[in-house]
N, C-alpha and C positions, 0 to 999 in steps of 0.2 A: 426621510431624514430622521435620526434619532439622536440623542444624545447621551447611550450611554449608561444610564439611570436606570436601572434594574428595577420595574416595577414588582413582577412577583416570579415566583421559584411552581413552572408549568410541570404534570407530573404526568409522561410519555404513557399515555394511556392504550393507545395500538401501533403497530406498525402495519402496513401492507406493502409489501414489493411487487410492484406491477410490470411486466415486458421483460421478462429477462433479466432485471434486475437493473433497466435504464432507468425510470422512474417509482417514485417511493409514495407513500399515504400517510403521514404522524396525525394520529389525534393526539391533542394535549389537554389535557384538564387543567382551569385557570380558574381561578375567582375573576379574573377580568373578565371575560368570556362572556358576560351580558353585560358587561359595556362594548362591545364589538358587533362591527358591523360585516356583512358578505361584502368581498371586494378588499376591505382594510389592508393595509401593509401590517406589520408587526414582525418585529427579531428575538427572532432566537437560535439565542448562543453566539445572535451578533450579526445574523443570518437575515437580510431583508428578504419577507416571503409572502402572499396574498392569501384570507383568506376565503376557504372556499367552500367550507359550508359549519355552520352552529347549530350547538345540540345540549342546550341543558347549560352545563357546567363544561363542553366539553366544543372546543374550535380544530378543524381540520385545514394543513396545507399540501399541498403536493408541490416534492422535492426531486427535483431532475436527474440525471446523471451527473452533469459539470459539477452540481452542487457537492453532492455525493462523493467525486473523486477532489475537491479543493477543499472540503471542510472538514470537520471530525466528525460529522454526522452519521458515517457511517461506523462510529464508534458505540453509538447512541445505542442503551438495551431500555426495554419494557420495562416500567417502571421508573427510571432514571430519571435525577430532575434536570431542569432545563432553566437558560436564564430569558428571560421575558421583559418585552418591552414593548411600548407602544408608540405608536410612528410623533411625531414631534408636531402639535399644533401652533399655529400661528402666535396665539395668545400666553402659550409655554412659556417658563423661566426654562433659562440652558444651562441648567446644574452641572452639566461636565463637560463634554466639546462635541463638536459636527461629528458625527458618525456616519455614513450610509448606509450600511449593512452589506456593504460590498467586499468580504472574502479574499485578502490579501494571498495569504497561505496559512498553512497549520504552523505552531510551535511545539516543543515539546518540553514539559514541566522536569529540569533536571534537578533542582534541591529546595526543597521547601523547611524552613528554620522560623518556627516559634518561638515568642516572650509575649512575654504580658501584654504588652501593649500592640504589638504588629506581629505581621507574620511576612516571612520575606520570601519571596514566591521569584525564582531565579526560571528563564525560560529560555532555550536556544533557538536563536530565528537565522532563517539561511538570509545569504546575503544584498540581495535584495532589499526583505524589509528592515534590516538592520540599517541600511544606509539612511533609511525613511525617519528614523529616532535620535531625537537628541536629548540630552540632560537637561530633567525637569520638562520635558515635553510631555505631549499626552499618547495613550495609546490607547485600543478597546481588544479586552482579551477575552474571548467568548463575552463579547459586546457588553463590558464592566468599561467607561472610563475611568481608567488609572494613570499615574505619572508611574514617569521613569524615574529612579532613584537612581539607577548606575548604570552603565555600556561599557563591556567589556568585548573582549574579538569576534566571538560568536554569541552571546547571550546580552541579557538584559535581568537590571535585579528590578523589581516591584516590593514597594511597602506595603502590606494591604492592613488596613485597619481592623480592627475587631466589626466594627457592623459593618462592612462590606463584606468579610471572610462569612459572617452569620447570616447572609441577607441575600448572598447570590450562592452558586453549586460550585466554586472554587473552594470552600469547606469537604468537598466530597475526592477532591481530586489526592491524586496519588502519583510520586517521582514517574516520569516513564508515561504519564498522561500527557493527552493531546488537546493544544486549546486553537482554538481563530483567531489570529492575529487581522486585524486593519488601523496601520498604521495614521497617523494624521494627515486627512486628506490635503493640507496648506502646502505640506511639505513636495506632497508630490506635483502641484499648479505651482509652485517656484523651479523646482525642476523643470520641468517640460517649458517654462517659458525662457528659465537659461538657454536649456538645449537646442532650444526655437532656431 
């Protein structure tokens, strides 16, 4: 369980494609990476993933196929940064909402519009996770919780503040970019107990 809360900006230090190109190898270079433990969960890009072995400044996960074909991970190049975060303890404040790191679907960043104060990050989500969003609810876009400012047919607009823009790799993205959508998990346990 996560909440969201972008601890630090991980920087995609190897890749290896293992079988064919069914499963993958990411080392990430973290300053957190010696507070981590073998075994840990931790998200990235919003991505619940174990880890499975530490080295220095440097923690390695191994990423599936399913994962590979439902996230943007396979967008991921050497070098690239990544958002990060650390699984949620007991004793934690919940600065932004429940997350799991369970991979809705991808969206795709269609107009990003700058001012001084925010930056308005417009993204289209198929319909599905659209149903899952309502105004002023919460949402995790490459595992940032953000609210929803607005719902239109197909998209959804985000305010993003200056230190979130500065503090997670949503500063890096560009129109035509792909993020991870997982919508607010309440939403979907009212659903399914409606449709019970």
């Amino acid at each position: 369980m996560f909440t969201g809360i972008i601890e630090d900006l991980g920087n995609i230090s190897k890749i290896s494609v293992k079988k064919n190109g069914e499963f993958s190898v990411f080392d990430v270079e973290s300053k957190l990476a010696n507070e981590m433990n073998l075994g840990d969960s931790i998200a990235l890009n919003g991505v619940c993933l174990t880890i499975v072995d530490l080295a220095n400044n440097i923690f390695t996960v191994n990423v599936i196929k399913e994962t590979l074909d439902k996230t943007n991970f396979k967008d991921l190049l050497l070098g690239g940064k990544i958002n990060l975060e650390r699984a949620l303890s007991v004793s934690s404040r919940l600065n932004g909402h429940f997350v799991q790191g369970h991979i809705e679907s991808i969206g795709k960043i269609i107009d990003i519009q700058s001012n001084d104060n925010q930056v308005n990050l417009v993204v289209s989500l198929d319909e599905k996770s659209l149903k899952h969003c309502i105004y002023k609810g919460s949402i995790a876009i490459d595992g940032i919780s953000l609210t929803i400012a607005e719902i239109n047919e197909s998209n959804i607009r985000l305010a993003i503040i200056p230190f979130t823009w500065g503090h997670t790799n949503l500063s890096n993205k560009v129109i035509g970019d792909y993020v991870n959508i997982e919508t607010d998990m309440l939403s979907k346990y009212v659903e399914k107990i409606i449709n019970y």
